[in-house]
C-alpha positions in Angstrom: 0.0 0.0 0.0 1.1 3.6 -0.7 2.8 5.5 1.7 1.1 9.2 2.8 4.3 10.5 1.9 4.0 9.0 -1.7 0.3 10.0 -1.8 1.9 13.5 -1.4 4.4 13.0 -4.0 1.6 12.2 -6.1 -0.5 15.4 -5.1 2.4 17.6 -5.4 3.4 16.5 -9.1 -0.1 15.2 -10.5 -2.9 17.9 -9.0 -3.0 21.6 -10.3 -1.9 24.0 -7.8 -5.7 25.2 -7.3 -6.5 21.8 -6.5 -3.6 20.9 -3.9 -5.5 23.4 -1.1 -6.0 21.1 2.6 -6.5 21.6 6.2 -3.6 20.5 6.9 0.1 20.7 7.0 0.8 17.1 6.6 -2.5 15.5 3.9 -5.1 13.1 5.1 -5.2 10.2 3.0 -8.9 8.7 3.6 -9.5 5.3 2.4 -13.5 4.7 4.1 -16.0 5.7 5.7 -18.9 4.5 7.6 -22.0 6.8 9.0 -20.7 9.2 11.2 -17.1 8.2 10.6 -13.6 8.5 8.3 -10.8 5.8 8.3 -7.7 7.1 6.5 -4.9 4.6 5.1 -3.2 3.9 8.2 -6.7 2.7 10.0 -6.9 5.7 12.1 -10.5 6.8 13.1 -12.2 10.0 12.5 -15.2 11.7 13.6 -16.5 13.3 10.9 -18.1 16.8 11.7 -17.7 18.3 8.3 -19.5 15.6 6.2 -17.5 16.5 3.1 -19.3 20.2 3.2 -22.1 18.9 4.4 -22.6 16.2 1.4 -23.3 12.9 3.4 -25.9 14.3 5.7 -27.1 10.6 6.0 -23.8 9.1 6.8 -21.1 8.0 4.9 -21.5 4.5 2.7 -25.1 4.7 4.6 -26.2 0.7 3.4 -29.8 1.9 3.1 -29.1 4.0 0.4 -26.3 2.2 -1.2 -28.3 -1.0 -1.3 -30.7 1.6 -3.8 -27.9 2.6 -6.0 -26.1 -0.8 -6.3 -29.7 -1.8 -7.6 -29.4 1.0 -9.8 -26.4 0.3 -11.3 -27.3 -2.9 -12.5 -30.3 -1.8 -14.1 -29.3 1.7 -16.1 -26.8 4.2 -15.7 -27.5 6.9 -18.1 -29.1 8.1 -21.4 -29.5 11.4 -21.4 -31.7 14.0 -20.8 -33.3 13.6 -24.4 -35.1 10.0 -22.8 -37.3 9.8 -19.9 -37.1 7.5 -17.1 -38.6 6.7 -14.1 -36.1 7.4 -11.6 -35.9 11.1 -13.2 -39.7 11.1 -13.4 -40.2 10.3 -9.8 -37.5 12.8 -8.1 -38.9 16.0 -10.0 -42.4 14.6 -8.7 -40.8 14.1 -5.0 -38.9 17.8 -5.3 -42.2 19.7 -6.1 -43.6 16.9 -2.9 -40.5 18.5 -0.5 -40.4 22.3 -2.2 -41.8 25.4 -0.6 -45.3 25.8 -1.9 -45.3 27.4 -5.4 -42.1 25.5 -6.5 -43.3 23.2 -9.3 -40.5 23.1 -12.4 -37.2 21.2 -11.7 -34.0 21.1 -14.2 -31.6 18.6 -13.2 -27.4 19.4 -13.3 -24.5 17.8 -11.6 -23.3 20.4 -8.9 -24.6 23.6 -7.0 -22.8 25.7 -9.0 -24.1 24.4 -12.5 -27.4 24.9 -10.6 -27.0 28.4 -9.2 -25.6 29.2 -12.9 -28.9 28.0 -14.7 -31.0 29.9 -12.3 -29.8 33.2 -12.9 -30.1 32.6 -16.6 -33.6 31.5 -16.2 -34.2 34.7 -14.4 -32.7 36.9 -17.2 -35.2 35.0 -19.6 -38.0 35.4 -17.3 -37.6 39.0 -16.2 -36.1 40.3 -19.4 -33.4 41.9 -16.8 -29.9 41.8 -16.4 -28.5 42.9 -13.4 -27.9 40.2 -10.8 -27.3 41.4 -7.0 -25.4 39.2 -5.0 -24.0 39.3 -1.5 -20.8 40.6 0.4 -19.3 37.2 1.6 -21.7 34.6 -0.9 -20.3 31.7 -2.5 -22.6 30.6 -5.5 -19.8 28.3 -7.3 -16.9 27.9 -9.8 -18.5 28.7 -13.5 -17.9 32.3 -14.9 -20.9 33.5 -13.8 -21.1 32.1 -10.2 -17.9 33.2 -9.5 -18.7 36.6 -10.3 -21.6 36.3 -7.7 -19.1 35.5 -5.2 -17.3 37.3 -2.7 -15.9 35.3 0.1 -12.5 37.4 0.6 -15.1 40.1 2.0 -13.8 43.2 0.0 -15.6 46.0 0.7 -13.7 48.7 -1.1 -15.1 47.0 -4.8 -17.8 49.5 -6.7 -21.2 48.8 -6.4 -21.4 47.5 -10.0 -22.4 46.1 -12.0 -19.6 44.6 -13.6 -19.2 42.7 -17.1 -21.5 40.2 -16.3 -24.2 41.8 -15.1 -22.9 41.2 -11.5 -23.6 43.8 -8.5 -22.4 42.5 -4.8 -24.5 44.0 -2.1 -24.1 44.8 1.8 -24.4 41.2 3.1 -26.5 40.6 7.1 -23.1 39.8 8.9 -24.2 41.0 12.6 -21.1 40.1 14.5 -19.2 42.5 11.9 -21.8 44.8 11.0 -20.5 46.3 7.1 -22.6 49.1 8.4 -21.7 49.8 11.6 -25.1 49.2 12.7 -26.8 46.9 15.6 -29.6 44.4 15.3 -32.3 44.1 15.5 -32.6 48.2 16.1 -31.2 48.2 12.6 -34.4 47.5 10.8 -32.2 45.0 8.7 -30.5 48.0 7.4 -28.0 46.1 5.5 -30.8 45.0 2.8 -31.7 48.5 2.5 -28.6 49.8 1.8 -28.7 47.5 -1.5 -32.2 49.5 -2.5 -30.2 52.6 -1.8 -27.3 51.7 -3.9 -29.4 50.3 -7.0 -30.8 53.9 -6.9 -27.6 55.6 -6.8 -26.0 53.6 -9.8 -29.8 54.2 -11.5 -30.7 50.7 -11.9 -34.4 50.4 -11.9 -35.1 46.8 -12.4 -33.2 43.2 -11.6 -32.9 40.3 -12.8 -32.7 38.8 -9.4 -31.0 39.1 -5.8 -29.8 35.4 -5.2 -28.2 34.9 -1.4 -27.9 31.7 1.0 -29.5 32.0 3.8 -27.1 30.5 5.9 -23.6 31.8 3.7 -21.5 29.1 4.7 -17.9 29.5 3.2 -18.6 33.1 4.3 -18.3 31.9 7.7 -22.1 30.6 8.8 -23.4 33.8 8.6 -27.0 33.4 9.1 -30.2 35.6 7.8 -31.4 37.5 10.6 -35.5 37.7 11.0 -36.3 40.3 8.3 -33.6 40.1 5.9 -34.5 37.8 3.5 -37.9 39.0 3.4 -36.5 42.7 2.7 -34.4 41.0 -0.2 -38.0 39.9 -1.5 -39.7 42.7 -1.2 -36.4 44.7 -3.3 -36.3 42.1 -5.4 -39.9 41.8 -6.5 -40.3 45.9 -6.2 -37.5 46.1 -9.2 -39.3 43.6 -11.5 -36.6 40.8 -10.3 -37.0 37.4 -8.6 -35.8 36.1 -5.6 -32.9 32.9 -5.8 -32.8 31.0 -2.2 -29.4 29.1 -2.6 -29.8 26.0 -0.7 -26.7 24.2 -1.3 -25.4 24.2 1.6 -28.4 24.3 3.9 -30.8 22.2 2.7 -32.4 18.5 3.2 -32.9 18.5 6.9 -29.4 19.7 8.0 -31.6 23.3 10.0 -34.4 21.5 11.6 -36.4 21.8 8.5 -36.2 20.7 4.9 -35.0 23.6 3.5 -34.2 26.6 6.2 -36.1 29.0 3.9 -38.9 27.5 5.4 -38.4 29.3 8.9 -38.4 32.7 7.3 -41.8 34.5 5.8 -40.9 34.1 2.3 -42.0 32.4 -0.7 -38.9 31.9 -3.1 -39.3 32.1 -7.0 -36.4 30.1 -7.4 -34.6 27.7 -5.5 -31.6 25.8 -5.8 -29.9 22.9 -4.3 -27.0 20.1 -3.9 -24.3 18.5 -2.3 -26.7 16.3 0.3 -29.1 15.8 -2.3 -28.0 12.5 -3.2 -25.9 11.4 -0.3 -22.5 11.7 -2.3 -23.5 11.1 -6.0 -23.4 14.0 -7.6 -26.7 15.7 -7.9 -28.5 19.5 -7.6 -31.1 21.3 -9.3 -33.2 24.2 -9.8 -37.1 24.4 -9.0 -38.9 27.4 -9.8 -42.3 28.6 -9.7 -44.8 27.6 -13.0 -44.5 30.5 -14.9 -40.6 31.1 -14.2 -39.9 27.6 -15.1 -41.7 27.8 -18.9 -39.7 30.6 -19.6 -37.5 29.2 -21.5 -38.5 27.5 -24.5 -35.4 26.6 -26.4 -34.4 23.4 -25.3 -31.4 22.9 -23.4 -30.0 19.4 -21.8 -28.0 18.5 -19.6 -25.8 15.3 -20.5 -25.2 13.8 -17.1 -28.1 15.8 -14.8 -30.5 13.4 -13.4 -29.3 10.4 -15.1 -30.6 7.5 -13.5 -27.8 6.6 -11.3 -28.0 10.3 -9.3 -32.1 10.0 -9.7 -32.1 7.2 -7.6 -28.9 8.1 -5.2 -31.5 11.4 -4.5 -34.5 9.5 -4.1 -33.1 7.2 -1.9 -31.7 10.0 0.2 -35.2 11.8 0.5 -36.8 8.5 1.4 -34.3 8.2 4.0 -34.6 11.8 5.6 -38.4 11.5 5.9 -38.2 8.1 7.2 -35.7 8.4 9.7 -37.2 12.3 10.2 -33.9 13.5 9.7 -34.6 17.6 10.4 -36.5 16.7 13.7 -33.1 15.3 14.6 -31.2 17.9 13.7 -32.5 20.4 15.1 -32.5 18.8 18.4 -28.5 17.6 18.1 -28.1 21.3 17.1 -29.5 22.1 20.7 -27.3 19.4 22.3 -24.4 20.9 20.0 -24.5 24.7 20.4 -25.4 24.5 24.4 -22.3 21.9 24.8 -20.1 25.1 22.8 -22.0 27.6 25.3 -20.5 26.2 27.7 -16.6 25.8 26.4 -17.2 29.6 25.2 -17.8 30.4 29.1 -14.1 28.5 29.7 -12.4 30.7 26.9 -11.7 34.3 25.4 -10.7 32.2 21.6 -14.8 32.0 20.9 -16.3 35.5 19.8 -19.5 33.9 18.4 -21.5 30.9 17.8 -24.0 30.9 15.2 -26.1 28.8 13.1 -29.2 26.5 12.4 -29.7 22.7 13.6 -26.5 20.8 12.6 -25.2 24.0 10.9 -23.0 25.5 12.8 -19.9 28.0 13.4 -17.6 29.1 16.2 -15.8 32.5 15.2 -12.4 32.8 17.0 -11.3 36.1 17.9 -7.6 37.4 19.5 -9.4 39.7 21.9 -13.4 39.5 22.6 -13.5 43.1 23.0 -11.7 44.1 19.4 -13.0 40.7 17.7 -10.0 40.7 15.9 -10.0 37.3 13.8 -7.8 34.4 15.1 -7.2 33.2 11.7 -3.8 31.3 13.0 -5.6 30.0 15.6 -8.3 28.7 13.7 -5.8 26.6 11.3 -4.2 25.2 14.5 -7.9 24.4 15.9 -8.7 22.2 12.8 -5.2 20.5 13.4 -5.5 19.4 17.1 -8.7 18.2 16.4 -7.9 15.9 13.4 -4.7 14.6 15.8 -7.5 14.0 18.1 -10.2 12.3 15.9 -12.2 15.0 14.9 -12.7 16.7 11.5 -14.0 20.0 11.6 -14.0 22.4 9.0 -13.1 26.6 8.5 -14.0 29.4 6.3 -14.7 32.9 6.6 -12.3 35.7 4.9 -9.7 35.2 7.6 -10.3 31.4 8.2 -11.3 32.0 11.7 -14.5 29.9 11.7 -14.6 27.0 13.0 -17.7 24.9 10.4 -19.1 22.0 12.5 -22.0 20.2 10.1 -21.8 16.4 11.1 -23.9 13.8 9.6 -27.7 14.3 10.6 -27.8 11.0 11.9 -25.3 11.9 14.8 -25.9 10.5 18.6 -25.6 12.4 21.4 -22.2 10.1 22.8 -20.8 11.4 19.9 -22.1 15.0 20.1 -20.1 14.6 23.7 -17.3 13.0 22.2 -17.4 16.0 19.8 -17.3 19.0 22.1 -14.5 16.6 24.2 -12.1 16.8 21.4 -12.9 20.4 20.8 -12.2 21.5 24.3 -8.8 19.9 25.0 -8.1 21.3 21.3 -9.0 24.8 22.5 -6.7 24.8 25.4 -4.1 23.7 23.5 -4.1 26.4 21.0 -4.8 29.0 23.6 -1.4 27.7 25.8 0.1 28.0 22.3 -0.8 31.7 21.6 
């Protein structure tokens, strides 16, 4: 068997540079997984509370679902969107079942980004708009157009826009660092007003759409406050423009409900989804409203989206969410979760915030409570001790000082424990250290 070290040789000489990017100084070599846990090469065991960003939100290798795609595979693999099948025909007629009310016309891709991508062009055709409005800290993917949507280094000195592509990045709801200088909720979720005040000022009248996650997650798990999303609406629809709920990260079940748009008054007119759709096959899609999703006439395919193989990998992981009522439970392991980091936030001054929804969450690290300045060192040392300890954890935000904790859903509470064990010895070790 290879050696780590000639698994690095191998990264080093084989991978672009883009694509050599880990959490760690020396590279984890993984070589299984089952549920809730990671085995690398060596046999080494890993809890996993990063689920490959938030992908396997039933578990890794979970046999329920794998005995559905093994039976699958054997049957039909792909054909194209140009043939109908019944695994394809069943999951758009399960994703209008599991959709906000409203959503009823679904266009199957590979990846949130292809997803998030078609969805913006949809809303061009629909609305007969261009201009796109996106958010400070968003990430809506890796094709041209999503990347322009994106802004995860936080740069706040770039012009209002929009740029070449029709692209204008907005004041994003980032309480703990206010863009504004403001305080909620006293603000009157002034940071989506400022994005009607600065349409006016660069004399754009009419949108195409404002797309924005709810939760932003490689933003740092920077969640919507009460009023926000429903103030993006309201611009949104006010300017002749739709509103895109990007649900990639944050939806089936992993915020106590299907999709966490559902805990805010709002009715999306497009919303998108991924990674946990399918449980690890690749898989997203797009689901729109009737008339949105006829706007387009031309037809357009999609040579690998919902191909049997990923049609059933989905529906299998649906079935098993509802089944096993997967949201229910995370929501209540979120509970066990965030009160258990309460508490090691009371023991330290590394934590300036915790934040997010059901198995969603993030722990900001600061230098100094009272400045907030980011502890983006720290945060890289955090992620080590725990992965010498067992645990994987993840980190994001512009400085890399957020701790991402998004476990399988299917998560017990010994290992919530076990979880918040690891974290605090890791904690005081990097404190000592700094």
């Amino acid at each position: 068997m290879p050696s780590d070290r000639d698994h690095l040789i191998h990264r080093d000489f084989s991978l672009m540079a883009q694509a050599r990017h880990q959490l760690y100084d020396e590279p984890l070599v993984l070589a299984r997984g089952s549920m809730e846990y990671l085995y690398d090469t060596d046999g080494n065991e890993y809890l996993d509370c990063f689920s490959g960003i938030m992908v396997t939100s039933c578990g890794h290798a979970n046999p329920e679902i794998n005995a559905r795609i093994k039976a699958q595979v054997d049957l039909l693999l792909h054909t194209s969107t140009f043939y109908l099948t019944e695994p394809l025909l069943d999951l758009v007629a399960r994703l209008e079942e599991i959709t906000p009310a409203g959503l009823s016309r679904s266009f199957l891709v590979n990846s949130g980004s292809e997803a998030v991508d078609g969805a913006i062009l949809l809303a061009r055709e629909h609305t007969g708009n261009e201009v796109v409005v996106s958010l400070q800290l968003g990430y809506h993917g890796r094709t041209l157009l999503t990347e322009a949507c994106t802004n995860v280094s936080g740069a706040d000195d770039i012009p209002f826009g929009p740029d070449d592509l029709g692209v204008a990045v907005g004041c994003n709801a980032y309480c703990y660092r206010c863009p504004l200088g403001l305080e909620y909720p006293g603000c009157g979720v002034g940071c989506a007003d400022s994005i009607d005040t600065e349409l006016d000022a660069a004399g754009i009248d009419r949108v195409a759409a404002i797309v924005v996650e709810p939760i932003q997650g490689v933003g740092g798990v920077i969640v919507s406050p009460p009023g926000h999303l429903e103030s993006l609406e309201r611009i949104a629809h006010a300017r002749d423009g739709v509103l895109i709920i990007d649900e990639v990260q944050s939806g089936f079940g992993r915020t106590g409900t299907m999709f966490v748009s559902e805990q805010y008054d709002i009715s999306p007119d497009i919303l998108v989804m991924g990674k946990a759709m399918a449980n690890g096959v690749p898989a997203a899609a797009y689901v729109a409203r009737d008339d949105i999703g006829e706007a387009i006439q031309r037809p357009t395919f999609s040579t690998y989206g919902g191909n049997p193989l990923a049609s059933a990998a989905a529906l299998a992981t649906i079935d098993y969410i509802i089944d096993n009522d997967l949201p229910a439970r995370a929501a209540r392991a979120g509970q066990r979760f965030e009160a258990g980091l309460a508490d090691l936030a009371g023991g330290t001054d590394l934590i300036g915030e915790i934040r997010g929804r059901g198995l969603f969450l993030g722990v900001e690290l600061v230098r100094d409570p009272a400045t907030k300045e980011p502890a983006g060192d720290q945060g890289l040392r955090l992620v080590q001790q725990c992965r010498e300890r067992g645990l994987i954890v993840g980190k994001s935000g512009p400085h890399g000082n957020v701790i991402r904790i998004g476990p399988a859903l299917t998560i017990s509470d010994s290992q919530i424990d076990r979880a918040l064990e690891v974290l605090d010895a890791s904690l005081r070790t990097v404190e000592i250290a700094s």
